[in-house]
N, C-alpha and C positions, 0 to 999 in steps of 0.2 A: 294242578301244575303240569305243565310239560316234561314230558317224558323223556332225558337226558337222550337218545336217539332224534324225537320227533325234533327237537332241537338242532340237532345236527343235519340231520332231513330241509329240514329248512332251510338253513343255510346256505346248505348245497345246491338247491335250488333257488337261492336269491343270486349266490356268485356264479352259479352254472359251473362249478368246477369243484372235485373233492379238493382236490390242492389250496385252490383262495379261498373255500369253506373251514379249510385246518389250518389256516394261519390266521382264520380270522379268530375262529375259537380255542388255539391254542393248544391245537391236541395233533397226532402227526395225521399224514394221510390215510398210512394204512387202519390208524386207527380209525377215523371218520367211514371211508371204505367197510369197515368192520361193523360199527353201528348201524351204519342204514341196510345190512345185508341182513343184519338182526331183526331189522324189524321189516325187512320183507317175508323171512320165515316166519315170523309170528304172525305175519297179515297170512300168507298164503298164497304170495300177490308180486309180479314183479311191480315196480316201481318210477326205477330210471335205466333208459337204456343209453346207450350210445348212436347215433346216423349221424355218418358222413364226418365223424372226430367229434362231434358236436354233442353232449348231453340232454337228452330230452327228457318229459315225463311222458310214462304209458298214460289210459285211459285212470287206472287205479291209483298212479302216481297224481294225477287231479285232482283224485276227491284227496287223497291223505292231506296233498299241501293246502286244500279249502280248509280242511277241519284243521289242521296244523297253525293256519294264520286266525281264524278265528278262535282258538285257544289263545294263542300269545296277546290276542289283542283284549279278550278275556282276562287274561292274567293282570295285564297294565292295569285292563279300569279298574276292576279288584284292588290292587294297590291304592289308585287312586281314592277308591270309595273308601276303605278303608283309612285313609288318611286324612278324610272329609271328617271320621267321627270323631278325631283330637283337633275340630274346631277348623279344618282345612274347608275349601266350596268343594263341591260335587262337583264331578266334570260331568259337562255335554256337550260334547262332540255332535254335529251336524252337520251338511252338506247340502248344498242347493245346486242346481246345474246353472247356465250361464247366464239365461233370459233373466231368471229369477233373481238369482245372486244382483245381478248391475240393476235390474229398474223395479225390482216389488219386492225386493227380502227387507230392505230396511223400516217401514213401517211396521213387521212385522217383530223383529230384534227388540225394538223400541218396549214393545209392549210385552216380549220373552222377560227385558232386564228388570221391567219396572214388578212384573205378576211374581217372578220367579229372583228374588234377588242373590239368594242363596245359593245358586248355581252357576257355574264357571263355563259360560257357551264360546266352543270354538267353533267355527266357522272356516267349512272349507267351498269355494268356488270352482268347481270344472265341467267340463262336459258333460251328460249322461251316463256315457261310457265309461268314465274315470270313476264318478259318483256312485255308479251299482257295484265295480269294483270294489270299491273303499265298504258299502253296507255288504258284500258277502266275505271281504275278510273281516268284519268285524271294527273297522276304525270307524264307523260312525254308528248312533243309535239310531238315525234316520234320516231322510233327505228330504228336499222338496226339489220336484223332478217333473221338468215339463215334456219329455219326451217320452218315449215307448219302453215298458219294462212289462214282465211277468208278473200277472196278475198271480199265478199258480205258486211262483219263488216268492213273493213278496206279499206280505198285508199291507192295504195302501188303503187310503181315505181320500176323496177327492175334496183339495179344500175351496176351488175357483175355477169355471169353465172361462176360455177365453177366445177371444176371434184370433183368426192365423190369418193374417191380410197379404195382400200383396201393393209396393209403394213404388212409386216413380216420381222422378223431377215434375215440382209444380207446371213448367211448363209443358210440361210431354204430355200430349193427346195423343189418340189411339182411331179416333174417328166417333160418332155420334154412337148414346146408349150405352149397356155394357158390352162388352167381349169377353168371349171364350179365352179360356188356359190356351188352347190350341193356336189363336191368336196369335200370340205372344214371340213364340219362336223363331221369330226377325229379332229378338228382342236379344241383348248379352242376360244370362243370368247372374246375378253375383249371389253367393253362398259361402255358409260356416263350410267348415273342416268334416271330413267324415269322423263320426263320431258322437257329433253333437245331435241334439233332437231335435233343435228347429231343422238342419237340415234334414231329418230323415224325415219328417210330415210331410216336406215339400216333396221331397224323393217320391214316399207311397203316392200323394197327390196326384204326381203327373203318372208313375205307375197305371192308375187306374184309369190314366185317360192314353195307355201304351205309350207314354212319352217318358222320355229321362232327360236329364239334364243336359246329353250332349246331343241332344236334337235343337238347342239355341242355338243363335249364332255365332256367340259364344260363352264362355265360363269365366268369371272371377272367384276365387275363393279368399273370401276376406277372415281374420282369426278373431273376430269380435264385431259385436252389432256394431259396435258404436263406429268401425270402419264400414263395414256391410253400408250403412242410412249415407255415411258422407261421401260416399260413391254414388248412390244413386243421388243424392243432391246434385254433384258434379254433372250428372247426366250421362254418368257411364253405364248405364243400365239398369235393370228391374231388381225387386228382390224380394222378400218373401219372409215376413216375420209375424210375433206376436204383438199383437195391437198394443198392450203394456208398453213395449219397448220404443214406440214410433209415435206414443201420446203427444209426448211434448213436441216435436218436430210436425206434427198433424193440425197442431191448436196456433203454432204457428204460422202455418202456411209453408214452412220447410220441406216438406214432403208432402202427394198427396196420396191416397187414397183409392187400387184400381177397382172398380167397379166391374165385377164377374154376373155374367147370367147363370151361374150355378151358385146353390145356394151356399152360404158363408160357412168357409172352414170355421169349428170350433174344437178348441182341445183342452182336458182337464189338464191342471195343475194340481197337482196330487204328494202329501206324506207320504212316504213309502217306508217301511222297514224292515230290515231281516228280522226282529227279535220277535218270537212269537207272544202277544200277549201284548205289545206296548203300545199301538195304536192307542187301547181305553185310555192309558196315561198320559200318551202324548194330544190326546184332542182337548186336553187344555190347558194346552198351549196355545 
């Protein structure tokens, strides 16, 4: 259980203020003040400091509030599991990033409810970025994650390698054969949100050919494939996804398909999880 301090700790750092941390827990400031100074002496370690009126955490104060969120979210499931054995479901907590989530998690749900009935799956949808958050504080037992994570932080299993394509309005030609990435930058790009992993593939992609995204003509940032595809329908520009996501719009003639003389991006789709040891259990699922 957490430790009547690391508690306070927390808090303090979720409100950024001792003051909205001791009114949220009920206790005065100077006391909250008093706790987390107690448990910088016992670390050894400052913690939190102040710049510019503004409370921040040091270096040291990072790792304590990682290991502090992933207690508390320990603490919950424990509750929960414990509550599963007077007849309650098992919670399971998972997270997919966006690609996944909207065009390939549901076939896969289907067959989570039917193998595993026993168990209570929540399901959370965001970004990459939000999703490796949520596995190192401890709110999920694992994710399925199409963008870039640490192989070193993380046990992962690749469960589907997939093409990263690039699409444009059926009628948009380019000129005879394929073309070059380099090509392209007459071209508007439309892309996710920083954050997301489709758009960071696209990012390193052009990366490696010294190009960025503001070398097009120009930029849209759209906050979802499903607006990203109906932009380039419109013929408002190119754009850069996983084949999954562009199936249906491709088999219709919606979108097509650009044809690169470099050979086709492909990228795993990958389990990943903080808990050491759970991959064995989660591969079958």
């Amino acid at each position: 259980m957490l430790d009547s301090r690391l508690i306070t700790y927390l808090e303090v750092c979720r409100q950024g203020s001792y003051t909205r941390a001791a009114r949220e827990l009920f206790i005065t400031q100077p006391a909250a003040t008093q706790q987390v100074q107690s448990l910088e002496r016992q670390l050894g370690q400052k913690l939190l400091v102040y710049e510019n009126r503004t409370l921040g955490l040091t270096p040291a104060g990072h790792l304590v509030l990682a290991f502090a969120q992933r207690v508390d979210a320990g603490q919950t499931r424990l509750g929960e599991e414990l509550a599963a054995l007077d007849g309650g479901r098992r919670p399971m907590p998972f997270g997919a990033t966006l690609t996944i989530g909207e065009f390939t998690l549901s076939p896969l749900v289907g067959r989570l409810v039917r193998r595993f009935p026993d168990l209570d799956f929540r399901i959370s949808v965001e970004n990459t970025e939000t999703i490796l958050g949520m596995l190192d504080r401890g709110e999920l037992r694992f994710a399925l994650v199409e963008g870039f994570f640490s192989r070193q932080r993380y046990e992962s299993v690749v469960l589907k390698e997939e093409p990263y394509i690039g699409v444009v309005a059926p009628d948009r030609t380019f000129g005879p054969g394929p073309v070059r990435l380099e090509d392209l930058t007459g071209e508007t790009l439309i892309l996710r949100e920083p954050g997301s992993g489709s758009r960071e593939v696209i990012e390193r992609a052009l990366g490696e050919r010294n190009l960025t995204p503001g070398c097009f003509a120009g930029v849209i940032q759209a906050g979802s494939v499903s607006l990203m595809k109906e932009l380039v329908r419109q013929g408002l520009g190119i754009s850069f996804m996983y084949r999954d996501a562009a199936r249906w719009e491709l088999g219709e003639g919606v979108l097509q398909e650009i044809v690169f003389r470099q050979a086709p991006l492909v990228r795993p789709f990958s389990l990943v999880t903080a808990d050491e040891g759970l991959i064995g259990e989660e591969q079958a699922l």
